[in-house]
Structures are given as C-alpha cells and as structure tokens.
N, C-alpha and C positions, 0 to 999 in steps of 0.2 A: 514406351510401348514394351509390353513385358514379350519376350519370347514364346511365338506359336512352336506347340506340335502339328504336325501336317501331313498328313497320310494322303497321294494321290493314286488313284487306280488306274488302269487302263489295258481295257483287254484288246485291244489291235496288238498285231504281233509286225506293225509294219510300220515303217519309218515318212511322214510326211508333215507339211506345215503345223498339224495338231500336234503331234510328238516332239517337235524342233521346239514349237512355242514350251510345251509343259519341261522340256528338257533345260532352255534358258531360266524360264520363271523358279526352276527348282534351285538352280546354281545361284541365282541373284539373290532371292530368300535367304537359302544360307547365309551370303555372305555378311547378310543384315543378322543374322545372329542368332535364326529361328531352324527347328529341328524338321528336317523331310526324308520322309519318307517314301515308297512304293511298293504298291502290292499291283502284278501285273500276272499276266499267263508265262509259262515258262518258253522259253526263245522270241521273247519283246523286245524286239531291236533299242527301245526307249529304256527296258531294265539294261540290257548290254553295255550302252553309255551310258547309264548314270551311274554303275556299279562299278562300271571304270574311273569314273568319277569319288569315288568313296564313298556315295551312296548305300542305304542298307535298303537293300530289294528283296521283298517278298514274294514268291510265285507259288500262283495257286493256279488248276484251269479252272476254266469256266466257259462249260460245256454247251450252257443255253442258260436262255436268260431266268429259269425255275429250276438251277443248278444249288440244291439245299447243299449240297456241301461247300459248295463255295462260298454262300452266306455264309456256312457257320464259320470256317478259316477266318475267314473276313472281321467277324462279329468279334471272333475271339482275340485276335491284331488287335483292333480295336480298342477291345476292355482292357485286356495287358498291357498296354505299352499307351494307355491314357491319350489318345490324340483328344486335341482339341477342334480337330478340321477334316474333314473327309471331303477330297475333291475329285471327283468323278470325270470323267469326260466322251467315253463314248458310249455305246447305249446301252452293251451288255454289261459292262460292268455297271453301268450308274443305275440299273435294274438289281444286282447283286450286290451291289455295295451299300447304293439308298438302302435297300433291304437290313441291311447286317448293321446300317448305323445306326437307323432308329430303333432293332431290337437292343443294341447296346448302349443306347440313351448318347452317342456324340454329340457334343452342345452343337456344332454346324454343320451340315452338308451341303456343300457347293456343286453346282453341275456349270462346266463350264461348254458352251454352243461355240464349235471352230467353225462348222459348216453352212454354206448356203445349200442346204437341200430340204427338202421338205421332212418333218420331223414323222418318225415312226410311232413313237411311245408319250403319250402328252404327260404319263404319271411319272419319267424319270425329268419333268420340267417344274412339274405342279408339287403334287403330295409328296413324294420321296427326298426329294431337298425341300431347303430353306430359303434359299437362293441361287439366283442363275447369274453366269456373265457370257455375253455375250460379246465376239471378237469386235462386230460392228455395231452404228446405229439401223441398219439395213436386217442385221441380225436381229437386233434388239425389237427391232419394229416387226420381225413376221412372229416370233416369239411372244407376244404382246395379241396380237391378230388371233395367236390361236390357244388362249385363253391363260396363258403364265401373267400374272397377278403384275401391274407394271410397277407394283411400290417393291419387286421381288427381281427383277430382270436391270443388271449396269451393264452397261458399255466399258472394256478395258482394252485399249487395243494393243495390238500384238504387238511387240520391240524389237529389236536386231541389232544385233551385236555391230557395233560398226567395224568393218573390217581395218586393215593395216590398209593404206592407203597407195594405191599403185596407179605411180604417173602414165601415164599416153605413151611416155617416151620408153619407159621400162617395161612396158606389156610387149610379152612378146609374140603375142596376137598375129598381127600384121604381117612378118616375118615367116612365122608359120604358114600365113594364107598365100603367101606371097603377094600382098599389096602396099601400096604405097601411100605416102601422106593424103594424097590425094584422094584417097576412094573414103565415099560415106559411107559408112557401115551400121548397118540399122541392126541391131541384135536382141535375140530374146533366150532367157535362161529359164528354163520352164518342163517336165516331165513331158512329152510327147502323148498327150492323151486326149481323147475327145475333149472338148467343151474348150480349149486352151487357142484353136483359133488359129492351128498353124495352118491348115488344109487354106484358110483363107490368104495369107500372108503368099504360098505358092501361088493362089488365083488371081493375085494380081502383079505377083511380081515383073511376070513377061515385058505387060504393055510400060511398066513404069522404068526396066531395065533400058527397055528401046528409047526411052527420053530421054535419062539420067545415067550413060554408060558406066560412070562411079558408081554405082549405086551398088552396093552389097550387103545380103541377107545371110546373118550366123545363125543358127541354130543352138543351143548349146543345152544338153541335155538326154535322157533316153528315156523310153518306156512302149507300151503297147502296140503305139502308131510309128516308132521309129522305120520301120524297115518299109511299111505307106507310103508314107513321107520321102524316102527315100528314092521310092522306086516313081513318084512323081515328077520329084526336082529331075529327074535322068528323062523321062519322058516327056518334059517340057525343053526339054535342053538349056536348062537351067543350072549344071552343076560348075559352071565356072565363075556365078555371081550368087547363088545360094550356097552354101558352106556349113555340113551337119559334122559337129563336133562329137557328138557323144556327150557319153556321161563324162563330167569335169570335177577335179577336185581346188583348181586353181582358178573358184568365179572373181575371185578379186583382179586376177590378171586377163582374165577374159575382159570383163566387165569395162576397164581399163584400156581397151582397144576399139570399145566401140564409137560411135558418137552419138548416136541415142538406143533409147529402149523401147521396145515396139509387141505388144501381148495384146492380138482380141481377144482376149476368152470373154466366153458364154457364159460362166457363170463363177464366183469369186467370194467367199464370205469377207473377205477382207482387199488383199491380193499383196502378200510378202513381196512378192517378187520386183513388184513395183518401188516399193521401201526399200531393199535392197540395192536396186539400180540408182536411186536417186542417191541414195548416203554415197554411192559413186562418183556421185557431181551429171549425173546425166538425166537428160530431158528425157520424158517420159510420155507415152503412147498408148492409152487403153479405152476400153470400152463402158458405158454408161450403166455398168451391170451392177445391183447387188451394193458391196462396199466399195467399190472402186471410185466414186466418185469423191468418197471421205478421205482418197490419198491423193488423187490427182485433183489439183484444182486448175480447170478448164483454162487456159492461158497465162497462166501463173508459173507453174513447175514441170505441164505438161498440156496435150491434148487429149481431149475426150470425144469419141466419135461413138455411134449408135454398133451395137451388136446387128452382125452379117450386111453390114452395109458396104461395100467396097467401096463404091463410090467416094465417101466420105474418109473411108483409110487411106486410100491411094492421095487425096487430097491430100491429108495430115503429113503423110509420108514425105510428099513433095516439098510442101512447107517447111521441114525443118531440115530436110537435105539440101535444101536452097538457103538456109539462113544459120548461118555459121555464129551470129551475134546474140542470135533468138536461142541459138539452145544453150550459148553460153549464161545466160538468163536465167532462161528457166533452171536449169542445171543449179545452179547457185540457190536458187528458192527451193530447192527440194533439197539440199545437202542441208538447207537452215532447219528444215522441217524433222528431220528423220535425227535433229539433235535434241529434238525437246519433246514433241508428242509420239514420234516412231521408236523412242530410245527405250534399252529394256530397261534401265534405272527408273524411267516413269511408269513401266508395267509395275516394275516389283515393288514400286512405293507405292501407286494405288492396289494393289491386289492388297499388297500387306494391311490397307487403311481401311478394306473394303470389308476382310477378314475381323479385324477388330471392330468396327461399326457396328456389322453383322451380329456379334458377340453382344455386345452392348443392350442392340436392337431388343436382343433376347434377355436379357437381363445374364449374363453371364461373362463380361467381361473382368 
C-alpha cells in the first residue's frame, strides 16, 4: 500500500467521542506511514491535541455552512499540498469542505457519521462525498433509510486505545470512597447529560439500596446535568451509597474499582464507553438502543435491557450484584472482544483498506 495524503476537517471547536475517534484514527495512520493532516476552526480542542502531537494544523473559520471563504482556504490546502483524501465529519465543514474538494478535483471525499441523531443536510451524505463511514451498523442502516446509496455507506467501528491495565487491588477507588472489599459498585463513566440515563439509575437506586445494603453507585464524569444530579442524590438521601466523582482524569483507576458498568442511555451511535469498561475486564449494563447492541452481546459480556424501563434495570442490576462468577464471565468475553473488533489497530487498518479500495473503485489508485 503506497502512502495516503489525508486532510481531515472538523469544525466543532469541542472535544467529544467524534473528536477522540478522529484524534486516534490520525495517530494510528501515521504510524502506518501515511501523511495527516487538519484543517479545523481556530481554538478546536481536536487541532490543540493533535498539534501537540506534531501534527500540521490548518485553521480556517467557518462561519456558516455558505462561508465562500472558507471553501476557497479549503480548495486552495487542497491543490497545494496534493491530498489524496479529504475526510470530513461534522456538517459544517463536510458542507465547506465537500465544497472546496470537488471544486479542486480531490480523487476521494469521505464523510465520516459518529452520530445517532437524525441527519440535517442529506447532500453532505450523497453528492458532496464519494463515500460515507459509518461508526455503527445501526448508523449505517438509518443512513441507507434516508437515501446515501448502500454500495456508498461502511461500517468501521470506533477502537480504543487499551489502557495500562490497573488491578482491583491498586485502584485506589475504594479507599477514597471509603469502602470495603465487600461493597458492589455498579459504576458509570459518562458526561452528565440528557439522554445518558443517569436521572434513571437515581430512580431506582432507593428501592434496590434497601435490598442490597452493599450496593453502590459511582458517578464519574461532569457536564450540564451535574449539579441536577447532585441536588437529587441529596434529596433522596442517597449520598452515602451514590458517589459523584467529577470530571476524572485517572478512568483507568476508577474503572478498576468498580465491579461492573452500568449506562441506560437513550440514545448512542455506537457507545465507547461501553468498549472502554470492558477492555477493563468488566461486565457491562446497557440499553437496546441504536449501536449498543453491536457491543454488548445479551449474556455474553453483558446485559441488555429496554430504554426507561426500570423495571428491567433494577433486575439486571440485582443479577450481577448477586453473581460474583457471572461478571467474572462476562468480564472476560468483553476484555477478548475489545482485543480484536474494538481495537484502534483494526479501525486504522480498515479505514486505511477502505481509503484505497475507494481509490481503486474510482479508478485512481
């Protein structure tokens, strides 16, 4: 495989699972031999790190998505410095950037779909690129439903870095919370935001604490609904077995102290968070939404329960706080899985095969 050039855009100026993914995919490429770039808005958390990185970062704004000068910046990157790949990913630039590729003839434009939300713009899926990747088959299927061409639309899913690997016995978790071998700790590491399913996890904690007096719920994370959230666990008299950590930079050690992983969200194009818990060696808890079912397989590596069901969570919950052998299990099938289909070596080798194919397709490889 001969060496791509690769220009990716991105105009979010904000750092989340879309940014994390393009930020791995770019480090892993390299390291296979091939050239990346970025053209982004000025103060894009994703140019910040990858310029840190030794990245060469381009910043242009891009004001609205019929921002002619930022096509032409774009257009003119483009011609000068020969890319062979122009990979877009959120709307406004894959609107600015599609634009400036096909006025400057780039043999491919990729748009890559991180999201499960309903799509704005069908012409930065259809006409503007040449092909689409999508993070799930969940993705890939609403994509397809609203008219992106299916011989035009893959599945690559997202990878994660495996972290350093931190015992039970070395988290120092527990210590912190002050609890003992003894107590379950059901934990989720997640932004505090609608749709993510904490507001539920409070609704049932009460009745299942008064069963299970071990039983304890981490938090670990911040964002909009933090301070909500907060002011709830305190109004259920809940703050001695719910436990809100904040924002963490140490999930490997958190992660580490819990004994399983527990997320209803509402809604998930994929759900990293999930991938990340299990390369932990832990059993995993989520909802039948979206991608979530292509990471968690239903009594395998983890449980799957129905979105706003309590009913069914508090079950789950019970089950694997009762079953000390079952999560060691599961735990073990999800640490196998997140070596070979969740691994970013398999993203960056299909992405790379997917990029040359594409090339090919077009008679330009």
């Amino acid at each position: 495989m001969k060496p791509l050039r690769i220009l990716h855009s991105e105009s979010s100026n904000g750092w989340g699972g879309q940014e994390h993914r393009t930020f791995k995919e770019m480090l892993a490429l390299r390291e296979r031999g091939h050239t990346l770039e970025l053209v982004c808005v000025p103060g894009a958390r994703l140019g910040e790190r990858l310029g840190a990185e030794g990245f060469t970062i381009h910043t242009t704004p891009m004001r609205s998505g019929v921002d002619v000068s930022a096509v032409a910046r774009i257009r003119q990157l483009l011609k000068e410095r020969s890319f062979d790949v122009l990979n877009t990913h959120s709307g406004r630039d894959s609107l600015l950037g599609g634009a400036a590729a096909r006025l400057a003839g780039t043999p491919l434009i990729v748009r890559t779909r991180h999201l499960a939300l309903a799509i704005t713009s069908r012409a930065t899926y259809t006409w503007l690129p040449h092909k689409v990747v999508a993070v799930s088959q969940s993705v890939r299927r609403y994509l397809v439903s609203e008219g992106v061409p299916e011989k035009d639309v893959v599945t690559i899913y997202t990878g994660i870095v495996r972290p350093p690997q931190v015992s039970r016995a070395e988290s120092t978790l527990r210590a912190e919370l002050g609890l003992g071998d003894d107590a379950v700790i059901a934990g989720t590491v997640a932004i505090l935001r609608d749709k993510k399913g904490h507001a539920d996890l409070i609704r049932i904690a009460k009745p299942l604490i008064e069963q299970r007096p071990n039983l304890h719920f981490v938090f670990a994370g911040d964002g909009p609904l933090f301070d909500e959230i907060q002011a709830s666990v305190h109004e259920n008299g809940l703050a001695d077995h719910v436990h809100m950590l904040g924002l963490r930079r140490d999930i490997p050690n958190v992660l580490a102290g819990f004994d399983l992983f527990v997320l209803p969200t509402y809604q998930e194009a994929l759900g990293t968070s999930f991938i990340e818990a299990m390369a932990a060696g832990l059993p995993v808890i989520g909802t039948a939404v979206d991608g979530v079912p292509e990471v968690i397989d239903n009594g395998v590596n983890g449980l799957l329960v129905p979105a706003h069901d309590d009913r069914a969570l508090a079950a789950a919950l019970l089950r694997l706080a009762d079953a000390p052998e079952e999560r060691r299990r599961m735990g073990d099938a999800g640490l196998m899985v997140t070596r070979t289909r969740f691994s970013v070596d398999t993203m960056a080798n299909e992405m790379a095969a997917f990029y040359v194919s594409s090339l090919s397709e077009r008679g330009l490889a």
